[in-house]
C-alpha positions as CSV (number, residue, x, y, z in Angstrom):
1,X,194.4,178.5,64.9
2,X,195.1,181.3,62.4
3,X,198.9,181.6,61.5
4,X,200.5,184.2,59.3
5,X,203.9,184.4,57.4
6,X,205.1,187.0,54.8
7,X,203.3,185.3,52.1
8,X,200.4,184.3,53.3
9,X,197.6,183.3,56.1
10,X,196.0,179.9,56.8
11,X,194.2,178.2,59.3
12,X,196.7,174.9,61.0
13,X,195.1,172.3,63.7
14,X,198.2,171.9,66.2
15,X,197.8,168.8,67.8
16,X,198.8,169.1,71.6
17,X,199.4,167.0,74.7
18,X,198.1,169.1,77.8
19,X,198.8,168.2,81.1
20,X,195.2,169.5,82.3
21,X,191.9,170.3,80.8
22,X,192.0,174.0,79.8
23,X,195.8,174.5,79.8
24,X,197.0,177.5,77.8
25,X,200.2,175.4,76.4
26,X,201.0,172.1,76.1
27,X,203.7,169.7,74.1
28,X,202.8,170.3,70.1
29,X,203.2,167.4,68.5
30,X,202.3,168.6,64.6
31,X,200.3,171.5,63.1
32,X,198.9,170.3,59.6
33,X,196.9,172.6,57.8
34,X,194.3,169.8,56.8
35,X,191.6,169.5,59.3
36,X,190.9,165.6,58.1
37,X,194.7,164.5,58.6
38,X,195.0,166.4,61.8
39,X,192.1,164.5,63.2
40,X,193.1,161.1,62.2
41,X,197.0,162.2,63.7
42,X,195.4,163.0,66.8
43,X,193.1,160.3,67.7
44,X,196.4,157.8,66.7
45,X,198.3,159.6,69.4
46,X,195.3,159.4,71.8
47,X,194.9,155.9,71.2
48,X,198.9,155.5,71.5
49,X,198.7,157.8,75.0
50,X,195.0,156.0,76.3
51,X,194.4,159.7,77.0
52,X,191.0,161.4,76.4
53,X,191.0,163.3,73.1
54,X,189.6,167.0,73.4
55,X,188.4,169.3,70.1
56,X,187.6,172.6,69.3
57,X,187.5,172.8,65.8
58,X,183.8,173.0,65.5
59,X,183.6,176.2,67.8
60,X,182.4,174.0,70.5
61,X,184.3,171.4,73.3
62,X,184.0,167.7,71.9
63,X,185.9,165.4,74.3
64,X,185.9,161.6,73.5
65,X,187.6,158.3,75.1
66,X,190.3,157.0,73.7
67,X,188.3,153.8,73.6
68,X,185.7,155.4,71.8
69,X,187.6,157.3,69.2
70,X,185.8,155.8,65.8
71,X,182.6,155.1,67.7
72,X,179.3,157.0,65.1
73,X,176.9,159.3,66.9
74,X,174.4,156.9,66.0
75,X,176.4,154.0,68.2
76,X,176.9,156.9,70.8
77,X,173.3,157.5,71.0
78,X,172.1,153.7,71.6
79,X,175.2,153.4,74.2
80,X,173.8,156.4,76.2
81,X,170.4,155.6,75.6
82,X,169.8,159.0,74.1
83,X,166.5,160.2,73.1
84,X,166.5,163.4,70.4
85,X,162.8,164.6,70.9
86,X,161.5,167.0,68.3
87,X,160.1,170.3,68.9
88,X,157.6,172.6,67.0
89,X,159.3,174.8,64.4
90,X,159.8,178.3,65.2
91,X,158.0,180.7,63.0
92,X,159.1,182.7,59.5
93,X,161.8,179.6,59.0
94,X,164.1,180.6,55.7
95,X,164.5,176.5,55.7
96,X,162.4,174.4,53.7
97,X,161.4,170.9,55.3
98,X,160.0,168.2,53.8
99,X,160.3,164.1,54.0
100,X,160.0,162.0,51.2
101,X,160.6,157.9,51.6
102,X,162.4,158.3,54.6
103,X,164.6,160.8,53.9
104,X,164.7,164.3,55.8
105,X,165.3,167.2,53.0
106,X,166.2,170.6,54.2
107,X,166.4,173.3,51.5
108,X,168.1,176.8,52.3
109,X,167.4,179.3,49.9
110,X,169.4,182.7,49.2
111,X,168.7,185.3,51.4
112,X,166.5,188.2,50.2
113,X,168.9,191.5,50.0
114,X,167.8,193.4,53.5
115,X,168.6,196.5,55.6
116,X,172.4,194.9,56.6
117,X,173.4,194.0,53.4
118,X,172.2,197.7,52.1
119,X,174.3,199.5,55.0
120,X,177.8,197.0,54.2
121,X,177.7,197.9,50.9
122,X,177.5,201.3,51.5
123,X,180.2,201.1,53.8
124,X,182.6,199.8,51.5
125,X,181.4,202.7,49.0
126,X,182.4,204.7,51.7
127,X,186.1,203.3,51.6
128,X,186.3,203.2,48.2
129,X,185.6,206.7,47.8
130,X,188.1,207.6,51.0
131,X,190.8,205.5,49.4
132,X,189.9,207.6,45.5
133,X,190.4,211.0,47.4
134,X,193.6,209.7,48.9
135,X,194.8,208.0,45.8
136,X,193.7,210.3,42.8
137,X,193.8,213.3,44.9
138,X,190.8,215.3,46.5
139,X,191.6,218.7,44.5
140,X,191.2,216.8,41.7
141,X,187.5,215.2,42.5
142,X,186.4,218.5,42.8
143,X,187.1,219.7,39.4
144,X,185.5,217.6,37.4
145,X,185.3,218.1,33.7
146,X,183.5,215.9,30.7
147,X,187.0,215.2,29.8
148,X,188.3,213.6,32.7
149,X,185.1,212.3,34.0
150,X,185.7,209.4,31.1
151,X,189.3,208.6,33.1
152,X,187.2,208.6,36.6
153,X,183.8,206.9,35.4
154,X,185.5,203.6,35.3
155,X,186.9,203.6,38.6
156,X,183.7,204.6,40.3
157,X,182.2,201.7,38.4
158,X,185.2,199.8,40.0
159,X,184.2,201.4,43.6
160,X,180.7,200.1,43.3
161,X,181.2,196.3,42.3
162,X,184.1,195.9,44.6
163,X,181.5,197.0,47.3
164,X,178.4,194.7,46.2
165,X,179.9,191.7,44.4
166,X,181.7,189.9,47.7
167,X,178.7,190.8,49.6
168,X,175.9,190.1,47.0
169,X,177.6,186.4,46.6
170,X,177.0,186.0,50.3
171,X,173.4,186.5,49.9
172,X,172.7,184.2,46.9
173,X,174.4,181.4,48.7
174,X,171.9,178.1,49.1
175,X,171.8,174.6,50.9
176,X,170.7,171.6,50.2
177,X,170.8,169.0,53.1
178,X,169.5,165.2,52.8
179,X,169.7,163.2,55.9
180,X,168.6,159.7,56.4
181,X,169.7,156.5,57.8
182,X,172.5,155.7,56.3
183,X,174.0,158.9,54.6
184,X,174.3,162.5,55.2
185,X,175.0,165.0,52.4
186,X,175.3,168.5,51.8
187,X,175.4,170.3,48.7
188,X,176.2,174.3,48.7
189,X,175.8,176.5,45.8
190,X,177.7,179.6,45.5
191,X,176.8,181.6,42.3
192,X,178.3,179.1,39.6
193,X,180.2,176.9,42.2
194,X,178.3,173.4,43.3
195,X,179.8,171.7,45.9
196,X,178.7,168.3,47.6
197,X,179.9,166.7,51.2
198,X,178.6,163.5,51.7
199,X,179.6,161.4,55.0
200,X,177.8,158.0,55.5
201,X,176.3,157.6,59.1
202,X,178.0,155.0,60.3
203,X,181.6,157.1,59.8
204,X,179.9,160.5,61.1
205,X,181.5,161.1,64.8
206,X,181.0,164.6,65.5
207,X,177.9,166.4,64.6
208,X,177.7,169.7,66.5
209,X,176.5,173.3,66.8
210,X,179.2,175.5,67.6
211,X,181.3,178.6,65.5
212,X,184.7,176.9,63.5
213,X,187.2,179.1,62.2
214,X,186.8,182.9,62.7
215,X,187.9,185.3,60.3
216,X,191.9,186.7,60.8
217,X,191.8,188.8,63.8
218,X,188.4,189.0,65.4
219,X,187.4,187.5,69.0
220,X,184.3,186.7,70.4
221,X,183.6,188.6,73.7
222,X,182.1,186.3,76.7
223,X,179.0,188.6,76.1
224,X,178.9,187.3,72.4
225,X,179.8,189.9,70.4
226,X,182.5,190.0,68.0
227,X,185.7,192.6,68.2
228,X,188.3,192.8,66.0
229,X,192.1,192.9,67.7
230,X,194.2,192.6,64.3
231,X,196.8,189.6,64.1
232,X,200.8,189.5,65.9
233,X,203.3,188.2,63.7
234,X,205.7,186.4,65.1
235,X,209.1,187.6,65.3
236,X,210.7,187.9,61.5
237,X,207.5,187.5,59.7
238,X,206.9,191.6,59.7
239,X,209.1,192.2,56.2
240,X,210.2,195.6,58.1
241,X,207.0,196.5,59.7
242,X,206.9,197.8,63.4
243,X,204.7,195.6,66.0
244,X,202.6,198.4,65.8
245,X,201.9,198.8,61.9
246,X,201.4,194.9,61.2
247,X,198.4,195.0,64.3
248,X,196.7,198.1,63.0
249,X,196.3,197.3,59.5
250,X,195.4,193.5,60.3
251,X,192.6,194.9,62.7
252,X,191.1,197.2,59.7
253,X,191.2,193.8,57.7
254,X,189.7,192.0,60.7
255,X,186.9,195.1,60.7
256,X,186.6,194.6,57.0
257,X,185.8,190.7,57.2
258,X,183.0,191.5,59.7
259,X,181.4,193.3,57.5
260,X,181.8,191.5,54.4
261,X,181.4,187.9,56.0
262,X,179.9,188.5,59.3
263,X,180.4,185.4,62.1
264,X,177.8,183.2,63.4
265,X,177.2,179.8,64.1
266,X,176.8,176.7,62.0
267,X,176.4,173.1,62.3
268,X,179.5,171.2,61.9
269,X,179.5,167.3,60.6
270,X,182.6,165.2,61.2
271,X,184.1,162.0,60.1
272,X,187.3,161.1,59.9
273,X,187.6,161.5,55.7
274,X,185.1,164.7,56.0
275,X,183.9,167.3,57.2
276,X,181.3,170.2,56.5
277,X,179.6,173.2,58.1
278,X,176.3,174.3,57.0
279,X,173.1,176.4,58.6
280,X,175.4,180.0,58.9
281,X,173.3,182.9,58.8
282,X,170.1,181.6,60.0
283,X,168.5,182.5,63.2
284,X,169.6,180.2,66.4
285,X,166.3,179.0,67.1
286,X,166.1,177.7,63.2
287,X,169.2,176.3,63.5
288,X,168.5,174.5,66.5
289,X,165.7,173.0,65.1
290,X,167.2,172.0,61.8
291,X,169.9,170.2,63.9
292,X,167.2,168.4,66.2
293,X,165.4,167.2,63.2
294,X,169.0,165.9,61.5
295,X,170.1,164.3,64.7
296,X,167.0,162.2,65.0
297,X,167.0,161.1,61.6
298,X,170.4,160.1,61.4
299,X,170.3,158.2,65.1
300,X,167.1,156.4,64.8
């Protein structure tokens, strides 16, 4: 859940006891903001409680036994005699697939700079020429001179990186996933940044396709679109701001992040040490098939 204070906005994982499936409000019994130490809290509660343990984290309903709590996907599997069969792979996959001594590689490239990442950044070029007019004045824009043109150059140059750069290093992020028996890892690149998850398959619990953690603000509709509704502060967390002010300027941020880091869904791994989300931006049926091909390898 998303939770806001004067100073900042982060994600917590409130660990509840509901009296039903689906209730809206239960007894909270902590709300770290570290998804790892919120899962291992919870399952020592269920296992305290012998109550089923219910998640949502991973954008999707996981429910396990209390008895089952640390069992591996791959122990689930052979318990319910599960059978992942593989399927052709859909055509123009972004994903690169190859097998080498046993182990499944899965390489995701950048994406190649399109139509949608053309119109976002015009957007923001948009706002950042709105937001000159209303800051530098719009009497001023129209008279233009070679001498002042020096003082406005540089903040046009501003305009046009603050509109491409968070939307350009969306588009040159890339993926590496190797699955096999007896580890799962996923390395991420993100311009200079290298990052690398590894969970070994007899600790991985959860492996899932579902949507974790949408930006501040936005909902998805039952028709699967995405609206943004802006955030409520709680009472005394406004620093002076009406009801009114705090929800309409956290609904243009909310409009904002969908256009700089639009939602979709991913495949999630757990364990209880880990967990990573990869596979965002692809189409469904890619992912799909990406996770069919994972699954097998790692429950065989």
């Amino acid at each position: 859940d998303l939770r806001r204070s004067k100073k900042r906005t982060y994600y917590a994982y409130p660990i509840e006891l509901n009296v039903s499936h689906g209730a809206s409000e239960g007894i909270v019994f902590d709300e770290p903001t570290d998804y790892p130490q919120a899962r291992r809290t919870a399952e020592e509660i269920a296992t305290f409680l012998k109550l089923p343990l219910l998640d949502r984290t991973s954008g999707k309903e996981v429910i396990r036994e209390p008895d089952k709590l640390d069992e591996s996907i791959r122990e689930r599997a052979r318990r319910t005699n599960e059978r992942v069969a593989a399927f052709e792979p859909p055509p123009g996959m972004r994903a690169r697939v190859r097998e080498e001594s046993g182990t499944l590689i899965i390489e995701i490239p950048p994406q190649k700079l399109n139509v949608e990442h053309y119109k976002r950044m015009a957007i923001f070029m948009i706002i950042g020429v709105v937001a000159a007019c209303v800051v530098l004045g719009v009497n001023n824009l129209r008279h233009l001179n070679a001498q002042n043109f020096i003082v406005y150059a540089p903040i046009g140059i501003f305009i046009l990186l603050f509109a491409s750069r968070p939307i350009l290093r969306q588009a040159r992020r890339s993926c590496r996933i190797t699955a096999s028996r007896d580890m799962l890892s996923v390395e991420k690149h993100a311009s200079s940044r290298r990052k690398v998850t590894q969970i070994p398959v007899h600790e991985l619990e959860d492996f899932e396709i579902g949507e974790a953690n949408l930006q501040a603000g936005v909902r998805k509709t039952p028709d699967g679109r995405y609206q943004a509704e802006g955030v409520r502060v709680p009472p005394g967390n406004s620093a002076g701001y009406s009801d009114q002010q705090v929800m309409g300027g956290t609904k243009l941020l909310a409009k904002l992040s969908l256009i700089i880091k639009p939602p979709g869904p991913s495949i999630t791994a757990s364990s209880d040490k880990a967990t990573v989300n990869f596979g965002k931006g692809l189409r469904e049926d890619e992912l799909r098939y990406l996770y069919t091909l994972i699954k097998k390898k790692i429950t065989e």
